[in-house]
mmCIF entry with sequence, helices, sheets and N, C-alpha, C, O atoms, coordinates in Angstrom:
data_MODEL
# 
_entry.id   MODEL 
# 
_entity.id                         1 
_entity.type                       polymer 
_entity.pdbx_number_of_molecules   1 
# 
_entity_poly.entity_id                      1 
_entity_poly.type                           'polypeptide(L)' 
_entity_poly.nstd_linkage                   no 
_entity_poly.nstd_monomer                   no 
_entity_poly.pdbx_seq_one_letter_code       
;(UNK)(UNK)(UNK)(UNK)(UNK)(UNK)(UNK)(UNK)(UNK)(UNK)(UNK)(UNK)(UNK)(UNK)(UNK)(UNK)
(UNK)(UNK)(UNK)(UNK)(UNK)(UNK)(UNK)(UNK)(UNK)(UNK)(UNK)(UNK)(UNK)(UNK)(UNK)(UNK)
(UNK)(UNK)(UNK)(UNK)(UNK)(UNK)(UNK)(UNK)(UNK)(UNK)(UNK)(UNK)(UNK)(UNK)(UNK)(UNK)
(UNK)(UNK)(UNK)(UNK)(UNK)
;
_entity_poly.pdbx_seq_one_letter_code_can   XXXXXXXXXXXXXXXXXXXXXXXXXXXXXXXXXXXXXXXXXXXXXXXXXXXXX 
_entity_poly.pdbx_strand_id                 A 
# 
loop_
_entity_poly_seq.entity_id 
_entity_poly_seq.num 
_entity_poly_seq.mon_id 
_entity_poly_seq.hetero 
1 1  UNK n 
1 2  UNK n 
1 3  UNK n 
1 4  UNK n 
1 5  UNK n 
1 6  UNK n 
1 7  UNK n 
1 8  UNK n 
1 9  UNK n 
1 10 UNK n 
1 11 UNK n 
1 12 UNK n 
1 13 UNK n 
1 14 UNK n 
1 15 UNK n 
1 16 UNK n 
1 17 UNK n 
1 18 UNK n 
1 19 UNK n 
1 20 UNK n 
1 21 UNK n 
1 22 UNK n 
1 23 UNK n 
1 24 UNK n 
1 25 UNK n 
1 26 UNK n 
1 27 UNK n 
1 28 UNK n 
1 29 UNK n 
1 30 UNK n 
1 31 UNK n 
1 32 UNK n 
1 33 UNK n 
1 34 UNK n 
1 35 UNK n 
1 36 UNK n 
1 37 UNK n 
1 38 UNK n 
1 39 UNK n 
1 40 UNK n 
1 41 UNK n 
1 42 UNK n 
1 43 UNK n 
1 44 UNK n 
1 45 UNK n 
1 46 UNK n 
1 47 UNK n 
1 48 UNK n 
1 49 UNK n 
1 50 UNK n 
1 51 UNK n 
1 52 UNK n 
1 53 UNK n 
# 
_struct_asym.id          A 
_struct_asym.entity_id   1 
# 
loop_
_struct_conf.conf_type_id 
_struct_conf.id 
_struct_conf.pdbx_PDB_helix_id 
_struct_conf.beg_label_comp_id 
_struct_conf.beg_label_asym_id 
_struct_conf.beg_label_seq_id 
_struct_conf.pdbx_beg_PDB_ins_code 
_struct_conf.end_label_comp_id 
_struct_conf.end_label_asym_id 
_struct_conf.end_label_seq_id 
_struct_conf.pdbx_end_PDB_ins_code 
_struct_conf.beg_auth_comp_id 
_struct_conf.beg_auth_asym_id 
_struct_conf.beg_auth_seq_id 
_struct_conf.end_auth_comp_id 
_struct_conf.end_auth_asym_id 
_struct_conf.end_auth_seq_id 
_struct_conf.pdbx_PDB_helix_class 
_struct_conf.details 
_struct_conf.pdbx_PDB_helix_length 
HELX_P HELX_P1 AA1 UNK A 8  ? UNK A 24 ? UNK A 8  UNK A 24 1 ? 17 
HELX_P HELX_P2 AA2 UNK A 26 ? UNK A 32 ? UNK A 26 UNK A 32 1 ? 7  
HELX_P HELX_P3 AA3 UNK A 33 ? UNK A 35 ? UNK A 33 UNK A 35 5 ? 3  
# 
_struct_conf_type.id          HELX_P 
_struct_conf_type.criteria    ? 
_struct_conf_type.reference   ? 
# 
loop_
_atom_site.group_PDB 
_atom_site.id 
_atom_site.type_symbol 
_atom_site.label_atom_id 
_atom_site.label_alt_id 
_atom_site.label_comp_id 
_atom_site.label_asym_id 
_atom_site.label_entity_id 
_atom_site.label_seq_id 
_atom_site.pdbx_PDB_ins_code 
_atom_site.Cartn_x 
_atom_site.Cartn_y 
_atom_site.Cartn_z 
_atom_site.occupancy 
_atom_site.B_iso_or_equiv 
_atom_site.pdbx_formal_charge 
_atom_site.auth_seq_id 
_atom_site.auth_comp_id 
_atom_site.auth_asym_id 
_atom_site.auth_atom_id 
_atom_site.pdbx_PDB_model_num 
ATOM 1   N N  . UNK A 1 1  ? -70.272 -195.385 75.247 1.00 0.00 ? 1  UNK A N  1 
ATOM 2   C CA . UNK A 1 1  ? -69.629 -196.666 74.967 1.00 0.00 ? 1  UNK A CA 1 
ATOM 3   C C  . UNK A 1 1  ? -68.730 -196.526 73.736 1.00 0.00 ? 1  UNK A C  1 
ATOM 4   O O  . UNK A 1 1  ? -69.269 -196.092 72.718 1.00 0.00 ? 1  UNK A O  1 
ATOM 5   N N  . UNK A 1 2  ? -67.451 -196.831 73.698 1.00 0.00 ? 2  UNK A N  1 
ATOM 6   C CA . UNK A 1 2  ? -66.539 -196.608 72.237 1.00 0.00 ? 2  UNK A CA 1 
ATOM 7   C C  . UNK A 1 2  ? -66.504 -197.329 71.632 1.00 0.00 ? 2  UNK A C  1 
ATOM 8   O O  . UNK A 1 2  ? -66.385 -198.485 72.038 1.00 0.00 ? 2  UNK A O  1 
ATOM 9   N N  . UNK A 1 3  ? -66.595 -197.007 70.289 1.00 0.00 ? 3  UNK A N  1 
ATOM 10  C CA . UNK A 1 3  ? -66.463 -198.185 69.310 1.00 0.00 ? 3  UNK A CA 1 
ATOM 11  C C  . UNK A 1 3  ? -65.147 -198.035 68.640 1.00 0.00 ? 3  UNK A C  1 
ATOM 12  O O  . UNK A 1 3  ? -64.509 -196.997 68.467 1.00 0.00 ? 3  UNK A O  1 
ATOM 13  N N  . UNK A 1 4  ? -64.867 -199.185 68.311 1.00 0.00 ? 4  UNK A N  1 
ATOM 14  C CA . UNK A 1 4  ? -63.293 -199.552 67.605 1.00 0.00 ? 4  UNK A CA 1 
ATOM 15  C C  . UNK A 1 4  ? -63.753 -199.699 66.299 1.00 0.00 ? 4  UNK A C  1 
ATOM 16  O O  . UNK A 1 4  ? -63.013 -199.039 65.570 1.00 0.00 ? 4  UNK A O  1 
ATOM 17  N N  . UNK A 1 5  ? -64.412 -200.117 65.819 1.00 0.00 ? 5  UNK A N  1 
ATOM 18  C CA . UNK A 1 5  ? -64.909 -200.655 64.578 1.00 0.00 ? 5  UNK A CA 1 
ATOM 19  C C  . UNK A 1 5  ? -66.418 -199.725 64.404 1.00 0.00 ? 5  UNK A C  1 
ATOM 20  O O  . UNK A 1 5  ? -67.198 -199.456 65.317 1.00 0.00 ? 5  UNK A O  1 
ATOM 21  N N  . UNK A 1 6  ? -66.541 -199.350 62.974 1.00 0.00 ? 6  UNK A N  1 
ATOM 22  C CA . UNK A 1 6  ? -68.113 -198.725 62.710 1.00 0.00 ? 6  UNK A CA 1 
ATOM 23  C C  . UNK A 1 6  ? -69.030 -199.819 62.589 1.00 0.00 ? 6  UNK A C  1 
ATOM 24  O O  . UNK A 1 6  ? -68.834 -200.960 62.172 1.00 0.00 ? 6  UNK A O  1 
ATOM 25  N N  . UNK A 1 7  ? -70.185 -199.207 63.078 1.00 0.00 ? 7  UNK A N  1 
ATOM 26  C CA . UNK A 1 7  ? -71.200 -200.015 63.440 1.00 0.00 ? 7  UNK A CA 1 
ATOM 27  C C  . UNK A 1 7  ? -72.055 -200.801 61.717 1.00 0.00 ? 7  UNK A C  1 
ATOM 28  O O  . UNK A 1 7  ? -72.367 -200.174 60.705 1.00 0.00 ? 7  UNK A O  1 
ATOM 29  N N  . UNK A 1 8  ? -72.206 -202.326 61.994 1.00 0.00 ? 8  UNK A N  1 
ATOM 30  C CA . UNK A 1 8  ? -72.339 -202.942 60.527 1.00 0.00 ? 8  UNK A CA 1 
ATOM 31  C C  . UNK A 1 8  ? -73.350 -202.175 59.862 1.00 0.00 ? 8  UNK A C  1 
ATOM 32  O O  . UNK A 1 8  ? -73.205 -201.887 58.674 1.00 0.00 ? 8  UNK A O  1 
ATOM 33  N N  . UNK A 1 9  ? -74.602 -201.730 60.664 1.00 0.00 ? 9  UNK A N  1 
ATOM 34  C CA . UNK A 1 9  ? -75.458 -200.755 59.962 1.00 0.00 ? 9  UNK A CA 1 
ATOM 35  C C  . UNK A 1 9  ? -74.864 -199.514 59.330 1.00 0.00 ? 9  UNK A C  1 
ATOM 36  O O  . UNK A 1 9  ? -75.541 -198.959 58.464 1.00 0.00 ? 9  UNK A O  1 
ATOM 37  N N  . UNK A 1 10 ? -73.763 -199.041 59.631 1.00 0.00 ? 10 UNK A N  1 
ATOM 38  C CA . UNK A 1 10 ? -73.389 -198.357 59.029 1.00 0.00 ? 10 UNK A CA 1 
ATOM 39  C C  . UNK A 1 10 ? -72.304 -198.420 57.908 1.00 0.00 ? 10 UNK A C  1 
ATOM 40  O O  . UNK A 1 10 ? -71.917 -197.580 57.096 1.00 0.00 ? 10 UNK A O  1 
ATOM 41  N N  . UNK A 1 11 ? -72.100 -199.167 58.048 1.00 0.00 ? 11 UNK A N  1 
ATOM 42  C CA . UNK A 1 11 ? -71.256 -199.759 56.567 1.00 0.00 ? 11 UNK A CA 1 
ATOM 43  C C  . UNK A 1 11 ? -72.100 -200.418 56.090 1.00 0.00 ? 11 UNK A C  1 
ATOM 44  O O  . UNK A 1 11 ? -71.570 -200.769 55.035 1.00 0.00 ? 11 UNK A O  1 
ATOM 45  N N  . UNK A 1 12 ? -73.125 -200.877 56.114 1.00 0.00 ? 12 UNK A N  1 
ATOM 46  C CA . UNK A 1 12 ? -74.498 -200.943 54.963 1.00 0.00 ? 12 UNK A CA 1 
ATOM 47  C C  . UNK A 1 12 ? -75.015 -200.204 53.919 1.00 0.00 ? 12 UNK A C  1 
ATOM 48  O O  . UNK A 1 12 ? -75.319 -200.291 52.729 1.00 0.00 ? 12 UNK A O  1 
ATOM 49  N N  . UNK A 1 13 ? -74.980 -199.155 55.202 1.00 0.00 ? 13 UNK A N  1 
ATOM 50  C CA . UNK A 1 13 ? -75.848 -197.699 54.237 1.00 0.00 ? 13 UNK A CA 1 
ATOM 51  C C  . UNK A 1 13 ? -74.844 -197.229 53.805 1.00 0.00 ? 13 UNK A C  1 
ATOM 52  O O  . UNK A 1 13 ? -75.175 -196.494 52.875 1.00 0.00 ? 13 UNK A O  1 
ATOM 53  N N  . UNK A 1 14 ? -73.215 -197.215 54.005 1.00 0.00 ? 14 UNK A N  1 
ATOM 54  C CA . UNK A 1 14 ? -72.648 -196.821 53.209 1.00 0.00 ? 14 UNK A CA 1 
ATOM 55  C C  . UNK A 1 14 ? -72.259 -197.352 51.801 1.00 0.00 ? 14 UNK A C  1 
ATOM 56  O O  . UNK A 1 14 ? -72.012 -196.677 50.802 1.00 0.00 ? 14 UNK A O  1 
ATOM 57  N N  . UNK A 1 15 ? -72.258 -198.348 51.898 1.00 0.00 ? 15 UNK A N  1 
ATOM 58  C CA . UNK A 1 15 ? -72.204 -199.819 50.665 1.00 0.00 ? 15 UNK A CA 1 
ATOM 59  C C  . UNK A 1 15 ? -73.798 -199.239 49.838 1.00 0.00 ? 15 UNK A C  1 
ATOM 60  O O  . UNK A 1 15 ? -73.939 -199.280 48.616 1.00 0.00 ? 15 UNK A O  1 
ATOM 61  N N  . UNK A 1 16 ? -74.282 -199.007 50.272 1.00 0.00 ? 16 UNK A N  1 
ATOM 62  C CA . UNK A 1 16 ? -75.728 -198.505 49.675 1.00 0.00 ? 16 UNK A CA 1 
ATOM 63  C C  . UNK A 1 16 ? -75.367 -197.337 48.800 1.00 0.00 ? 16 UNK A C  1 
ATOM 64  O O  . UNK A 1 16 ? -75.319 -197.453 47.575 1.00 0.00 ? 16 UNK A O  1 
ATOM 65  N N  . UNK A 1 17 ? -75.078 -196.049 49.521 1.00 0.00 ? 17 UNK A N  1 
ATOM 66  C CA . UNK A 1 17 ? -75.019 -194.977 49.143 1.00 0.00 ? 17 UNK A CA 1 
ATOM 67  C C  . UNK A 1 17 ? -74.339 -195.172 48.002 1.00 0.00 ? 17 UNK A C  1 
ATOM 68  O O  . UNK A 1 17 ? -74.810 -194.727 46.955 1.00 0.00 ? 17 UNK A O  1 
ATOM 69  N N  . UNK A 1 18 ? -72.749 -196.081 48.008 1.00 0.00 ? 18 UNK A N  1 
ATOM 70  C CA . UNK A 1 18 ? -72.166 -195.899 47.072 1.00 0.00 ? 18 UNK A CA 1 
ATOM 71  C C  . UNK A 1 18 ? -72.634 -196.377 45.520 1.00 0.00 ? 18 UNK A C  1 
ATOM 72  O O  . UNK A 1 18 ? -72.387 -195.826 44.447 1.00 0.00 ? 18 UNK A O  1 
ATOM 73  N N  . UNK A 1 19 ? -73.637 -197.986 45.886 1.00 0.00 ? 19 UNK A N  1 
ATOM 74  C CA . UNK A 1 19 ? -74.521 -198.442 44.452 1.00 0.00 ? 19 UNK A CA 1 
ATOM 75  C C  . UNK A 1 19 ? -75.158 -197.699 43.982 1.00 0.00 ? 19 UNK A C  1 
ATOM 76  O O  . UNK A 1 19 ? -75.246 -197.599 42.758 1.00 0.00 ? 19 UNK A O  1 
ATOM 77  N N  . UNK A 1 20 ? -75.834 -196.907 44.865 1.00 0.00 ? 20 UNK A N  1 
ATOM 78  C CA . UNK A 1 20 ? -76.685 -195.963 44.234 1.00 0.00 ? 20 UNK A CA 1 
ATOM 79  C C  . UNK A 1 20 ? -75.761 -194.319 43.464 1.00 0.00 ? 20 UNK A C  1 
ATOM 80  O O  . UNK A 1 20 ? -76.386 -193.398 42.938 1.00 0.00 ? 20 UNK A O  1 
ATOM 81  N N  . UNK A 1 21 ? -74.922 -194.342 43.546 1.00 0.00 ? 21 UNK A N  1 
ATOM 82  C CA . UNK A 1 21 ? -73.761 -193.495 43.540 1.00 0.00 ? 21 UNK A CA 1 
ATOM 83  C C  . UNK A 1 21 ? -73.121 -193.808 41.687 1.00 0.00 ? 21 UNK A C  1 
ATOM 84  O O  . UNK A 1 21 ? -72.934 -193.183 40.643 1.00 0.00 ? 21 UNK A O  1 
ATOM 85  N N  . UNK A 1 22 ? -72.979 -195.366 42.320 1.00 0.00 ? 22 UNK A N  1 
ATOM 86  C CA . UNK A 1 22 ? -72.922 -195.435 40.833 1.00 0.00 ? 22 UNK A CA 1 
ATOM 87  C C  . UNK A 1 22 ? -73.255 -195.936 39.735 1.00 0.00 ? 22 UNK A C  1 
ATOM 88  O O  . UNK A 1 22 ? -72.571 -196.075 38.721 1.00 0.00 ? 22 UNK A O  1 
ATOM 89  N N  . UNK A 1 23 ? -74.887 -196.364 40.029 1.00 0.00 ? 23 UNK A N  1 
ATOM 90  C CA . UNK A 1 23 ? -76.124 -196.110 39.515 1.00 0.00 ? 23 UNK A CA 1 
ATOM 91  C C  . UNK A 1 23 ? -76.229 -195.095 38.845 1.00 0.00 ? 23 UNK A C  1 
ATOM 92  O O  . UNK A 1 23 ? -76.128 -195.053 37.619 1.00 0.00 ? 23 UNK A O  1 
ATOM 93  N N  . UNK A 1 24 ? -76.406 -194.332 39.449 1.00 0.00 ? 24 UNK A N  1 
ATOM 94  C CA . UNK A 1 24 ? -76.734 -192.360 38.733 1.00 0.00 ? 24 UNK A CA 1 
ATOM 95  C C  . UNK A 1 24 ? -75.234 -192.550 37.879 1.00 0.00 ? 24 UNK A C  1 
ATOM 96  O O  . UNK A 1 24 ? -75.507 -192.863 36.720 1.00 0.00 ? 24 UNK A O  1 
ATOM 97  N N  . UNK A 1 25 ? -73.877 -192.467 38.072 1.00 0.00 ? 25 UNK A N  1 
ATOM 98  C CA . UNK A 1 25 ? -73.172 -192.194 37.223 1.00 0.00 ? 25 UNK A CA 1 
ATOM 99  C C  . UNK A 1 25 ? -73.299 -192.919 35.566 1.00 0.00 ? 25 UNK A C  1 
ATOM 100 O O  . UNK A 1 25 ? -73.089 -192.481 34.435 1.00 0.00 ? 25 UNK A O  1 
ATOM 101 N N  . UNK A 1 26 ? -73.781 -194.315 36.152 1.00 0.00 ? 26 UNK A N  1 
ATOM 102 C CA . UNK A 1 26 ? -74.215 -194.955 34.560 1.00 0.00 ? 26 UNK A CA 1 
ATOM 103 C C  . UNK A 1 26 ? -75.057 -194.693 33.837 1.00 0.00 ? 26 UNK A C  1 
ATOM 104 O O  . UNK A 1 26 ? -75.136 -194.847 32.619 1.00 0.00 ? 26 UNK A O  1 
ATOM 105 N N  . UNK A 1 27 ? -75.833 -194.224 34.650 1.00 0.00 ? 27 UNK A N  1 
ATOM 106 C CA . UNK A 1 27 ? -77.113 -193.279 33.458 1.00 0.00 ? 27 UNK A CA 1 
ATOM 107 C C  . UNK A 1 27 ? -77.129 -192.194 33.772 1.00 0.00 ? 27 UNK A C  1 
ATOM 108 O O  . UNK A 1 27 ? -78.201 -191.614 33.944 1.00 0.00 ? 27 UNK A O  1 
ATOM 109 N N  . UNK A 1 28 ? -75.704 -191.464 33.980 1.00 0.00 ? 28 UNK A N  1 
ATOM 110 C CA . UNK A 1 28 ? -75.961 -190.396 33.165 1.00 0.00 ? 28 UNK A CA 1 
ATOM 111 C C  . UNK A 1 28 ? -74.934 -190.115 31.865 1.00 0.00 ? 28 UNK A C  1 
ATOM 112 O O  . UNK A 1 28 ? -75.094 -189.369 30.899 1.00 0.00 ? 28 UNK A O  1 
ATOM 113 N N  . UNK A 1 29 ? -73.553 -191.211 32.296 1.00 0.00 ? 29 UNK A N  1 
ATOM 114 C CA . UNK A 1 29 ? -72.874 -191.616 31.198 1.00 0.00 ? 29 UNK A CA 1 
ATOM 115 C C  . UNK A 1 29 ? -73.726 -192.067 30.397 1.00 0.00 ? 29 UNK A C  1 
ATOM 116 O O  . UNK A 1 29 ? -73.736 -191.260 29.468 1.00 0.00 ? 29 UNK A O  1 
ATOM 117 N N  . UNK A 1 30 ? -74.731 -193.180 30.109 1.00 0.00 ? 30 UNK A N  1 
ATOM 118 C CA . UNK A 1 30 ? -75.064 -193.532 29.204 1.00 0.00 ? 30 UNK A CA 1 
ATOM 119 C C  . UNK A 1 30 ? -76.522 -192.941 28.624 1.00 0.00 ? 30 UNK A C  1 
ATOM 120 O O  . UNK A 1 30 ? -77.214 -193.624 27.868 1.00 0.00 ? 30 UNK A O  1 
ATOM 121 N N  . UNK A 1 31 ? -76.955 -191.459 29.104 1.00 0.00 ? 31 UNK A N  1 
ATOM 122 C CA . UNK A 1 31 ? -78.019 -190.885 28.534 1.00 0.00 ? 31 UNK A CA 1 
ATOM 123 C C  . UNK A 1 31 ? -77.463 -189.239 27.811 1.00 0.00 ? 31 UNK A C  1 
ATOM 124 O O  . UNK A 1 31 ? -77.899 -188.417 27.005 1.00 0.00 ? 31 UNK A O  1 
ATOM 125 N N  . UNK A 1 32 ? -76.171 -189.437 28.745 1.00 0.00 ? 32 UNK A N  1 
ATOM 126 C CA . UNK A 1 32 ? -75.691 -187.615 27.823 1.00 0.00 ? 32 UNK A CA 1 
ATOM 127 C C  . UNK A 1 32 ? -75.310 -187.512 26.459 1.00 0.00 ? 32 UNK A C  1 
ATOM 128 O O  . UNK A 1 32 ? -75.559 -186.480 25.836 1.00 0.00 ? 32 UNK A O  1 
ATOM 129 N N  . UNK A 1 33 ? -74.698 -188.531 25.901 1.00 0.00 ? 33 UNK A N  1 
ATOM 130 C CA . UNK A 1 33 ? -74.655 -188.753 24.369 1.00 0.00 ? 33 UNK A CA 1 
ATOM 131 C C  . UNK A 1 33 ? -75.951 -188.249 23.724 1.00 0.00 ? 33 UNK A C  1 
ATOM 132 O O  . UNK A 1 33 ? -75.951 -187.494 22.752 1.00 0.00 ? 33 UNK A O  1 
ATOM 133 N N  . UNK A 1 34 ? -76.904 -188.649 24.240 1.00 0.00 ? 34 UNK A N  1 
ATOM 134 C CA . UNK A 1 34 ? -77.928 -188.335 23.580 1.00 0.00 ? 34 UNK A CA 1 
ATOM 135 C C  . UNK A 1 34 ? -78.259 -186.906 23.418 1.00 0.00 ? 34 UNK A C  1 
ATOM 136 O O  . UNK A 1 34 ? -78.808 -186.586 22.363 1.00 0.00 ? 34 UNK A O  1 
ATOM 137 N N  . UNK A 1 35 ? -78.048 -186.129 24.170 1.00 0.00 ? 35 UNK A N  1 
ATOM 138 C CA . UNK A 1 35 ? -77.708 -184.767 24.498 1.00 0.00 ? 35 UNK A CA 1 
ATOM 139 C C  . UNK A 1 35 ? -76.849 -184.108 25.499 1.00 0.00 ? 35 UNK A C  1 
ATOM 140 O O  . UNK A 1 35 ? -77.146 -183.749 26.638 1.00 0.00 ? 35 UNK A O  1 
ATOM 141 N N  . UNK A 1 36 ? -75.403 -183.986 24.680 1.00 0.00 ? 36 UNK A N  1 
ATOM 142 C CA . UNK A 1 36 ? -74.833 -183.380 26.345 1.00 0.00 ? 36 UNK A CA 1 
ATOM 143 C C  . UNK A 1 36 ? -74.768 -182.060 26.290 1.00 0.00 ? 36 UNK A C  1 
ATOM 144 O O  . UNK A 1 36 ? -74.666 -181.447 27.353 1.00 0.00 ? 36 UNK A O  1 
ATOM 145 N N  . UNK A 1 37 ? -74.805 -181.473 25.262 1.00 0.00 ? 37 UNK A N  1 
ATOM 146 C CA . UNK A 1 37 ? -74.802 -179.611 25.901 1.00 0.00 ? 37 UNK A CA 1 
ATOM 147 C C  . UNK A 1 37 ? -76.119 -179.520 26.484 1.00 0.00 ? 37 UNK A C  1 
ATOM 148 O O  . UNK A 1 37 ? -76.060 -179.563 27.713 1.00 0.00 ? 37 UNK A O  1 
ATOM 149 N N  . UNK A 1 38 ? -77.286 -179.408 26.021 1.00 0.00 ? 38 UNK A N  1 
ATOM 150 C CA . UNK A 1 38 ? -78.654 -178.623 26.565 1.00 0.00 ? 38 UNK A CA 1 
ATOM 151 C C  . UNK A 1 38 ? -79.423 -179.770 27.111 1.00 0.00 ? 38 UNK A C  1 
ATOM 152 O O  . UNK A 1 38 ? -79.588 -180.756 26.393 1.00 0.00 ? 38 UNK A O  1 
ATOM 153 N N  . UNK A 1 39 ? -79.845 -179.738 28.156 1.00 0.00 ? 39 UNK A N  1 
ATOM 154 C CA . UNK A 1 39 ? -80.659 -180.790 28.819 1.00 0.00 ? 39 UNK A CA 1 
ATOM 155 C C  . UNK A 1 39 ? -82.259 -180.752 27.841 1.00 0.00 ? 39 UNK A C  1 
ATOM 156 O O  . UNK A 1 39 ? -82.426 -180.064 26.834 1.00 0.00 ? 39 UNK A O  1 
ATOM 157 N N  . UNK A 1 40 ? -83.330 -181.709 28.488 1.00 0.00 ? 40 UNK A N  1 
ATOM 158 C CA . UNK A 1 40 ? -84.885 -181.489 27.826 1.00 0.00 ? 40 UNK A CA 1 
ATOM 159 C C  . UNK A 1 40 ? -85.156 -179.777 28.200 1.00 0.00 ? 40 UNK A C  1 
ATOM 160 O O  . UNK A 1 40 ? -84.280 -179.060 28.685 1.00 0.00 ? 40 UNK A O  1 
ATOM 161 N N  . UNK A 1 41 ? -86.036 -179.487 27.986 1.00 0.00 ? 41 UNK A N  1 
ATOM 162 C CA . UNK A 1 41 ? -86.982 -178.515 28.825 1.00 0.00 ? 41 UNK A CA 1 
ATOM 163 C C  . UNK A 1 41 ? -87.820 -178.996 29.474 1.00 0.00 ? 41 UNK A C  1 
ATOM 164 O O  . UNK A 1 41 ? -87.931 -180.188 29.188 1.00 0.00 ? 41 UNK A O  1 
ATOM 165 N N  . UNK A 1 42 ? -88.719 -178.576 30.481 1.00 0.00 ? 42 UNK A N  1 
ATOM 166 C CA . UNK A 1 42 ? -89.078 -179.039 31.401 1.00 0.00 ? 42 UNK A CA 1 
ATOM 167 C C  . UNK A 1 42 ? -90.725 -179.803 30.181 1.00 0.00 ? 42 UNK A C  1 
ATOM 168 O O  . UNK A 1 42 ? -91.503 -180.754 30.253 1.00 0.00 ? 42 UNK A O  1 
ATOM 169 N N  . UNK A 1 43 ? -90.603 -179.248 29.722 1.00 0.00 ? 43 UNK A N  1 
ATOM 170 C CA . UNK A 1 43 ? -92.170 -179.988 28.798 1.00 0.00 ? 43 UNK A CA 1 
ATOM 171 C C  . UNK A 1 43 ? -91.883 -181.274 28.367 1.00 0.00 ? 43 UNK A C  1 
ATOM 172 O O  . UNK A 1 43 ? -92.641 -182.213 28.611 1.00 0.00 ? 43 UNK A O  1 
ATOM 173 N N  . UNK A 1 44 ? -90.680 -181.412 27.644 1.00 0.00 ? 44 UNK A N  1 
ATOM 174 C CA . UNK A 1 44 ? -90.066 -182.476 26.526 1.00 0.00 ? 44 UNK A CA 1 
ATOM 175 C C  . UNK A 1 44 ? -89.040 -183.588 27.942 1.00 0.00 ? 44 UNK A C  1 
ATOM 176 O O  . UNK A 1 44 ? -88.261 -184.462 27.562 1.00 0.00 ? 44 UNK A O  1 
ATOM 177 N N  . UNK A 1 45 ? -89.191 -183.397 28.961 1.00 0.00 ? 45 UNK A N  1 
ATOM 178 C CA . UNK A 1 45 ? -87.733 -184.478 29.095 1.00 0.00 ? 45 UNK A CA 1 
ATOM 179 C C  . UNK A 1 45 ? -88.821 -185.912 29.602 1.00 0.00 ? 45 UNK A C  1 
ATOM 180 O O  . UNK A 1 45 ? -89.667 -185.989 30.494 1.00 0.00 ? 45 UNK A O  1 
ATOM 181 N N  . UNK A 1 46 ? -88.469 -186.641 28.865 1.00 0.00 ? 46 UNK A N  1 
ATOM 182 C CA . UNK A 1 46 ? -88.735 -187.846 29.129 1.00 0.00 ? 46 UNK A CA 1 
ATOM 183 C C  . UNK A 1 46 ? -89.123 -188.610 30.694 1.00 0.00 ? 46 UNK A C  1 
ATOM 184 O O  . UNK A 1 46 ? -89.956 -189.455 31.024 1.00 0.00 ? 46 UNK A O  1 
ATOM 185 N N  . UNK A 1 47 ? -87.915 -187.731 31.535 1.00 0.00 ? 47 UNK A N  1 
ATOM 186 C CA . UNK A 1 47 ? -88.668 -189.462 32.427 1.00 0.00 ? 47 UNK A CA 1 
ATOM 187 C C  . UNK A 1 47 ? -87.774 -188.249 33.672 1.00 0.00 ? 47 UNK A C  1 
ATOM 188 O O  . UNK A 1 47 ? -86.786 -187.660 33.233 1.00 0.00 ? 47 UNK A O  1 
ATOM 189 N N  . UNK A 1 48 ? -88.074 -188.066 34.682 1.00 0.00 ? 48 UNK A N  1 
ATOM 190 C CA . UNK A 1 48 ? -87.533 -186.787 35.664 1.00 0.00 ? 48 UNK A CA 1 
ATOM 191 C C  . UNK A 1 48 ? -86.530 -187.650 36.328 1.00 0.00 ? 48 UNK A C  1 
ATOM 192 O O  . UNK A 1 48 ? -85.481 -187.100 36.662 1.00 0.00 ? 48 UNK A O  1 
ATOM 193 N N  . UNK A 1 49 ? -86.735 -189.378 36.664 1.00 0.00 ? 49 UNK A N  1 
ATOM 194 C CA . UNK A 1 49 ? -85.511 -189.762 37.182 1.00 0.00 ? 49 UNK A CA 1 
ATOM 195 C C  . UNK A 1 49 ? -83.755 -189.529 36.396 1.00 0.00 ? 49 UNK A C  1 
ATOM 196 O O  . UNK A 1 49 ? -82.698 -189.064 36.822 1.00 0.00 ? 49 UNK A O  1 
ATOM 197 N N  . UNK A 1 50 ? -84.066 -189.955 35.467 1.00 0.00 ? 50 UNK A N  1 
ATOM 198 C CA . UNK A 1 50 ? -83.001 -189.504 34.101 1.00 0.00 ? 50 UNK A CA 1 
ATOM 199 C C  . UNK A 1 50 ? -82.759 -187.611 34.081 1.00 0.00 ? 50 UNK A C  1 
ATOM 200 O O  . UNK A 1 50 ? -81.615 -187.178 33.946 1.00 0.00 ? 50 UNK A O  1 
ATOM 201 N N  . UNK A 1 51 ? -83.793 -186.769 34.208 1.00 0.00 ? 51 UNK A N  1 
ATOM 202 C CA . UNK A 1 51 ? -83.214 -185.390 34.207 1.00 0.00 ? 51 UNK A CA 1 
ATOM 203 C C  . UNK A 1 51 ? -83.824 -184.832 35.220 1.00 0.00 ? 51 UNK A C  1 
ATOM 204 O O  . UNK A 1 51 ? -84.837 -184.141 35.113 1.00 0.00 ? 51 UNK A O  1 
ATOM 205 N N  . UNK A 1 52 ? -83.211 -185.113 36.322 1.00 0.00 ? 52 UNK A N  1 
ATOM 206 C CA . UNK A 1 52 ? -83.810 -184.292 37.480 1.00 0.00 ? 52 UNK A CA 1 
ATOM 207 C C  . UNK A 1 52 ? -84.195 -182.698 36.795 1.00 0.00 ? 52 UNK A C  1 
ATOM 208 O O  . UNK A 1 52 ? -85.324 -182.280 36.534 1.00 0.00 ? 52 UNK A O  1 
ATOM 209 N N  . UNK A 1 53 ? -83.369 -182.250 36.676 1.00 0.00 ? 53 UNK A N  1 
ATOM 210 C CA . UNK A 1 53 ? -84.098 -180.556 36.460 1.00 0.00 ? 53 UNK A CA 1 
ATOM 211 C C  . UNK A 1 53 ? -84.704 -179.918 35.351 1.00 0.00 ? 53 UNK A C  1 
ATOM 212 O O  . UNK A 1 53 ? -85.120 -178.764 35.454 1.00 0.00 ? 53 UNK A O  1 
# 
C-alpha cells in the first residue's frame, strides 16, 4: 500500500528523537565547563547519565 505522507507514528518518534537530541546537547554544553579536557574516571564521575564513559 503507498504512502504519500509518513506515517504520524513516525513523525512522533522522530519529534522524540530530536528532544531527546537536544536534551543531551544541553547537558553537555552545560556540564563541560566544568571539565572539558579530561572527563571523571570511572571511580569519581558523578552521575553515568551526564558521563556515559
Amino acid at each position: 500500500m503507498p504512502q504519500l505522507n509518513p506515517s504520524p507514528w513516525f513523525a512522533t518518534l522522530m519529534m522524540t528523537w530530536m528532544i531527546l537530541l537536544i536534551l543531551m546537547l544541553m547537558k553537555t554544553t552545560v556540564h563541560n565547563p566544568l571539565n572539558p579536557v579530561t572527563p571523571y574516571s570511572s571511580t569519581t564521575k558523578p552521575n553515568p547519565w551526564l558521563w556515559p564513559w
